[in-house]
N, C-alpha and C positions, 0 to 999 in steps of 0.2 A: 620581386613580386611574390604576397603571397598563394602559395598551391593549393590547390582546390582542396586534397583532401586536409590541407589545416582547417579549413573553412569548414567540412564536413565533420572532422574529428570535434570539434567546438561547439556548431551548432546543431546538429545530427546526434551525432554521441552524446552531445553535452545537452546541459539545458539554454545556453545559448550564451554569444560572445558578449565578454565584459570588453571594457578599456583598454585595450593594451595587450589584449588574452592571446589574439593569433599570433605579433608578433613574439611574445614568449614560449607560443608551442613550434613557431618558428617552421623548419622545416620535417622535422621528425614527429606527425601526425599520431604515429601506429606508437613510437615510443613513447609518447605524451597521455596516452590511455593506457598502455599497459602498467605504467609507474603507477599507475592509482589502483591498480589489483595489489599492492602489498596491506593496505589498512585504510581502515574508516578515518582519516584525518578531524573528520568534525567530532567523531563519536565525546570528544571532552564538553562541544557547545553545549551538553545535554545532562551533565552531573551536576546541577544543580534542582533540577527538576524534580516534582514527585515520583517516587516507583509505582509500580500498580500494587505494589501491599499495601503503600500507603495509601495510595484511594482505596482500597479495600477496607481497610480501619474506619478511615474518615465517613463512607457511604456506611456504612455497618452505622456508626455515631449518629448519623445524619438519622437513619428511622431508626432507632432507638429513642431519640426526642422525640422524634413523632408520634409512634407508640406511647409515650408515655404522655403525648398531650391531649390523645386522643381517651387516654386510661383516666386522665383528672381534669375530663371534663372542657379543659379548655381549647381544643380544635384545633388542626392541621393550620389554622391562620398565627397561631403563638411560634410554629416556626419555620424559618427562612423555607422559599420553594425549593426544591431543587437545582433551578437555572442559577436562584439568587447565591445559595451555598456553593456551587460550583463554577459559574460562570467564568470568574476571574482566570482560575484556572485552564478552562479551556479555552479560552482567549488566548493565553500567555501561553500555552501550547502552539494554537495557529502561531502566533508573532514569532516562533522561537524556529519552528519548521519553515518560515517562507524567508524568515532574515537569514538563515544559516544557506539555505538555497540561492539566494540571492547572492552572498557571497561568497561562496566559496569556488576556489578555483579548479576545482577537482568535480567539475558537468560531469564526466561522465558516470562519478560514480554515488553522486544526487540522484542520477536517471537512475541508476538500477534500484537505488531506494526507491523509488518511484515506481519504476517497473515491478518488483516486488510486490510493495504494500498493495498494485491496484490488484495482482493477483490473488493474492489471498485479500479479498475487499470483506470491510466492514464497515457498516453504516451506525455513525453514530446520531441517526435518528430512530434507535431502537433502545428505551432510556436503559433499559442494562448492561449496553455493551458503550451507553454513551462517553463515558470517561479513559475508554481501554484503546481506544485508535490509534490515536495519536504514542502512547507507552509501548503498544506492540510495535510499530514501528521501530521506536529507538532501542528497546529491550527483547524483539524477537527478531527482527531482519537487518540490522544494521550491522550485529554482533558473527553475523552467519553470512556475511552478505558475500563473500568469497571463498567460502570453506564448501563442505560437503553439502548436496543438500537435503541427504538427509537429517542432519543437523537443523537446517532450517527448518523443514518442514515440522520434525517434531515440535522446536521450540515456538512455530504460531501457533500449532494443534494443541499445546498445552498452555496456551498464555488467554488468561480469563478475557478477554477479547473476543477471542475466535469463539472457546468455551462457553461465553454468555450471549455470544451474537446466533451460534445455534444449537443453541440452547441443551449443550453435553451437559450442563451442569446438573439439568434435571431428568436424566439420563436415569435409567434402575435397570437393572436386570430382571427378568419377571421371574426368576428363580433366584434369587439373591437373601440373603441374611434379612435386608432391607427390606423388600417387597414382601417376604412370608410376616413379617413385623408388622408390616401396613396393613396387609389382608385380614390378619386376626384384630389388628386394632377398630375394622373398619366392623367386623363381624359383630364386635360389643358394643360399638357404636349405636346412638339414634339414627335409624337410619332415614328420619326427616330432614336429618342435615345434610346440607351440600358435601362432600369429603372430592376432595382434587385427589385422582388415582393416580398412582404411580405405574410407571411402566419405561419401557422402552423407544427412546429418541432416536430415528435414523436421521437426521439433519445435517449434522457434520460430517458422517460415515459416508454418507448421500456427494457432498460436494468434495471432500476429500476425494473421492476417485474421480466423478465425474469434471471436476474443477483442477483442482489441486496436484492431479497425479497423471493418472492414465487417460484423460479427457471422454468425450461422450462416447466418442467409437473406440474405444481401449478395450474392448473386450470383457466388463467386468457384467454380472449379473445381477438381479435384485438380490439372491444370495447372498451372492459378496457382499452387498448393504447392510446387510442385514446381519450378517457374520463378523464384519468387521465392528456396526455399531456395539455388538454384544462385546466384541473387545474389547472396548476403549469405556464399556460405563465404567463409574467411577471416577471418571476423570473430572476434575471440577475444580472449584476454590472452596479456603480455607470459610468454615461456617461461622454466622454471625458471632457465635460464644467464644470461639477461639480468637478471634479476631478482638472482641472486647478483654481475654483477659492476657493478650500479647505472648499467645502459645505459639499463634499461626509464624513462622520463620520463610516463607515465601508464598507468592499468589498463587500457586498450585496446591492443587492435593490430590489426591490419590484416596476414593474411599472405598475400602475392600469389600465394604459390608455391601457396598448396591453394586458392586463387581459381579454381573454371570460368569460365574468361573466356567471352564471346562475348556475342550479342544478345538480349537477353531481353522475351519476353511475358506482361507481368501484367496480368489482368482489359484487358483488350483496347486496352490503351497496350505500345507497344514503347521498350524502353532499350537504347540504345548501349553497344556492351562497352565500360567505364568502369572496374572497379576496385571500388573503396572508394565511389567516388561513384554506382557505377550503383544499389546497395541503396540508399542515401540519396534516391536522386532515387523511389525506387519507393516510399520512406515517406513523403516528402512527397508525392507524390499522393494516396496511402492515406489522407493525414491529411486533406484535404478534399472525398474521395469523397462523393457523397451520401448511401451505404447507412452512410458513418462518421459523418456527421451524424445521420442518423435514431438508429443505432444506439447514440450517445453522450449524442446528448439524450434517450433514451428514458430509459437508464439515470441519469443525473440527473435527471429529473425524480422517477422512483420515490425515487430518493433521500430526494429533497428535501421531497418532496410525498407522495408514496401509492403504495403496489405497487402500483395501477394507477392513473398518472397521466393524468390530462385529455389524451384526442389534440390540443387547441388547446394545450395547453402545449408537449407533443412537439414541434408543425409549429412555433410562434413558434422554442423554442429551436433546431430543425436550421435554418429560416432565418435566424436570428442565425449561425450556424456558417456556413453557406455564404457570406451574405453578408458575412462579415468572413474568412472565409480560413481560417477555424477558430483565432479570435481567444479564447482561455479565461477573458479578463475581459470582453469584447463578452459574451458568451454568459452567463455571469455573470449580469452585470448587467440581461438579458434577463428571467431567471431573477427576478431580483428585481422588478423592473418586470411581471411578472404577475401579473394579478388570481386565477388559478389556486392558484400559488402561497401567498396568503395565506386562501383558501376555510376555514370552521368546521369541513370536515369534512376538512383537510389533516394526516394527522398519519400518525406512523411508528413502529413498535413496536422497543423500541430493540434493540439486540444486545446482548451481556455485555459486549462492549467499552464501548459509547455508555453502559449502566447503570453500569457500573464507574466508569467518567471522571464521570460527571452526578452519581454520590455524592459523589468526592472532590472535587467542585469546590464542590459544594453546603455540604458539610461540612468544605470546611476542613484534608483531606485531603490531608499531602505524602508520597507515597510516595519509599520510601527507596533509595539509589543501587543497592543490589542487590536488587528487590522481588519477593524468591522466593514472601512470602505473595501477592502480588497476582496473579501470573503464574500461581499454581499455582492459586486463584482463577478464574480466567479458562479454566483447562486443564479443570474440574470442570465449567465452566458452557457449554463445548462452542467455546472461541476462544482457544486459545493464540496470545500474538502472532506474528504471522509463521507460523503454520502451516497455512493452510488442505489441504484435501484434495485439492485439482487447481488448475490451473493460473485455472481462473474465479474463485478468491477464495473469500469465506463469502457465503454468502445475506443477503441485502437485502429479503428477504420475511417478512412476523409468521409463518408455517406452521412456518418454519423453528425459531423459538424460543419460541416458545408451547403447547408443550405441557406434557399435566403434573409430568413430571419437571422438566424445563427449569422451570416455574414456582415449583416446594417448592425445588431447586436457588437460586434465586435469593432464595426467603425464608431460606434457610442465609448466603447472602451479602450480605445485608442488615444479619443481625446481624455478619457479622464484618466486615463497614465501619463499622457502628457502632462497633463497640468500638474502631477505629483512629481516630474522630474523637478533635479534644486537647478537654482539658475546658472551655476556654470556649468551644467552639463548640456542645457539646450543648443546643442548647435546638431542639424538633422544630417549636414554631409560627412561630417567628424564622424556621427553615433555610426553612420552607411558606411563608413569605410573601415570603422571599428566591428560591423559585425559581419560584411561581407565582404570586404577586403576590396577588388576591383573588379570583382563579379556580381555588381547591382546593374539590372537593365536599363538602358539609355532613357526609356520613358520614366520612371524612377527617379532618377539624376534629376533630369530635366524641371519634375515636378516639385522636387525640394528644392532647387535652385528659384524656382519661381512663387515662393511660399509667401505670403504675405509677412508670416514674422516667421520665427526659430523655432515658436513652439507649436506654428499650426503649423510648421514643416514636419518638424517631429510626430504629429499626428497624423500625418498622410503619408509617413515611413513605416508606422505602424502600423496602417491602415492599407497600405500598399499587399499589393498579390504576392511580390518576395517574401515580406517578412510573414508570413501564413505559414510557409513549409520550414522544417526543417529539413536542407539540403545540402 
């Protein structure tokens, strides 16, 4: 018999059982996740894709025609929109993130891709940040996704992404090189014309503490916002002219001139006017604050475990955190290693994403390079990918996705994953016993036994109250 926690390890940890998946992790649950802390095994699906210099180039190329068609007369209609020049791309992006999810046998460490990018969230219904979601993912959190984290965190806070989603890029110091530049420029100006002022962005500095680090009760002050923003200006991407004459050598920059130099005070550490390295030295403390620990391991454990996790799991995981440095496979493997963790009554109501994936992985499911049904799918059931609503992500809590619509919602997209499985995988007791082993409820059983075909079984498997939770 398979044991519950293979079942758990698979669909809980994971994004949900393929074919064959439990009997390979077999008996040893706890060893069959910790194997997958040594490397990103997919990280190769993803080297053929653009980098984000190169959308940088390309978007830079893109209004440069524009401008010039606007310069000679012949109007923004001579060229391609936006959607039209990019579209394919971000398409073949989705297709590329839900096919590699789908199969790869390494759930658990999908989810913390997962768990990660909702963290640091960016919506790319914001058109500047629209191209950069999907790349920060596989070029800022995949690469970090088991190292320090202060490593991570820097690398989303400097990936044009985050950058252009709030909006660092047009970040100045009101005392900078740059801004005494603008003021005198603005001074010999007409001043009947509009002029866009420069100044100072707390937008990133703002969710970086409150989101990203030490959470809303962490102790930090508008200050601290305000002292950190002044650290981190300059931070941005490479500019339209460099980018056209192939100076720019990666999607960051660092611009000294809109840098507020001088000494700054965050959460009651002082940094030396530094540059580029004073905001780097102010994230790596952030990354092993204490209020970042509590605050990071809370949010994993709910994860993992229960909107409201066990306060001994919380204090185990922040002292794993603190005491390795904020080590994200230490922490991990903490994670695994508690009896919490694996409790009867451990279980998480899934989102549309986690239902979406735990179907097609279940059944057999490869979505296609441009997966407009899926996406649009996932738009109906309240999770476009990459869009959340604010800067916090999508909800991690059942409240969130269990209501009644959200529920009829989901018996609609049940049957239309069903009808996308291929036909030898339609068999609904096979898929039941491939994803929950012999711990599907009697009335369950029952119901797919009594299914009119294969495929409306498979639809009432999916549609069923078991498969809802990850447990």
């Amino acid at each position: 018999m398979i044991p519950r926690e293979t079942v758990s390890a698979v669909n809980r940890f994971g994004l949900g059982a393929a074919p064959g998946q439990l009997a390979a992790v077999g008996s040893d649950p706890r060893g069959w996740l910790k194997a997958q802390l040594r490397g990103d095994a997919a990280a190769s699906r993803y080297a053929d894709l653009p980098s984000s210099l190169d959308y940088l180039r390309r978007e830079a190329g893109y209004y440069r025609e524009r401008q010039a068609a606007r310069r000679d007369g012949d109007g923004k209609d001579a060229v391609d929109s936006f959607r039209q020049r990019f579209g394919d791309d971000q398409w073949r992006e989705q297709g590329r993130r839900y096919r590699v999810a789908a199969a790869n046998a390494d759930g658990f460490a999908e989810r913390l891709v997962r768990f990660w990018s909702n963290h640091f969230a960016i919506s790319v219904d914001k058109r500047a940040a629209s191209l950069y979601a999907a790349p920060m993912e596989r070029e800022a959190i995949r690469p970090h996704l088991y190292g320090r984290y202060a490593d991570l965190l820097t690398a989303v806070e400097s990936h044009p992404g985050m950058l252009r989603y709030l909006d660092n890029v047009r970040s100045v110091g009101a005392d900078s090189r740059y801004a005494r530049r603008a003021r005198q420029r603005m001074a010999r100006a007409d001043r009947q014309r509009p002029r866009r002022e420069v100044g100072l962005n707390e937008n990133l500095a703002r969710e970086i503490l409150e989101l990203h680090t030490l959470g809303v009760d962490g102790g930090y002050s508008q200050a601290d916002v305000t002292e950190l923003a002044r650290a981190i200006t300059g931070w941005g991407v490479p500019l339209p002219r460099e980018l056209a004459d192939g100076g720019a050598d990666s999607a960051f920059a660092f611009r000294a001139a809109a840098h507020e130099s001088g000494v700054r005070n965050v959460v009651g550490r002082r940094y030396a006017q530094g540059g580029l390295e004073q905001g780097r030295a102010i994230l790596a403390d952030l990354a092993v604050h204490p209020a970042t620990a509590r605050h990071l391991s809370y949010k994993l454990a709910r994860h993992f475990v229960a909107d409201t996790p066990p306060p001994a799991l919380v204090a185990r995981l922040a002292a794993a955190w603190q005491r390795s440095g904020g080590d994200l496979a230490t922490v991990y493997a903490a994670l695994i290693d508690s009896p919490e963790a694996w409790g009867a009554d451990a279980r998480k109501f899934k989102t549309p994403d986690d239902f979406v994936l735990s179907a097609l992985r279940a059944g057999g499911i490869v979505p296609g390079e441009r997966p407009r049904a899926l996406v649009g799918l996932l738009a109906r059931m309240g999770q476009p990918p990459f869009t959340p609503r604010s800067p916090a992500g999508y909800a991690d809590e059942a409240a969130e996705w269990n209501g009644a619509d959200a529920l009829w919602k989901r018996v609609q997209a049940a049957q239309s994953l069903s009808e996308s499985a291929p036909e030898a995988r339609i068999e609904p007791l096979a898929v039941a016993q491939a994803v929950f082993a012999d711990r599907l409820d009697a009335d369950t059983l029952s119901a797919l036994r009594r299914a009119e075909s294969p495929r409306s079984g498979l639809t009432m498997l999916y549609a069923s109250p078991a498969f809802q939770w990850r447990s």
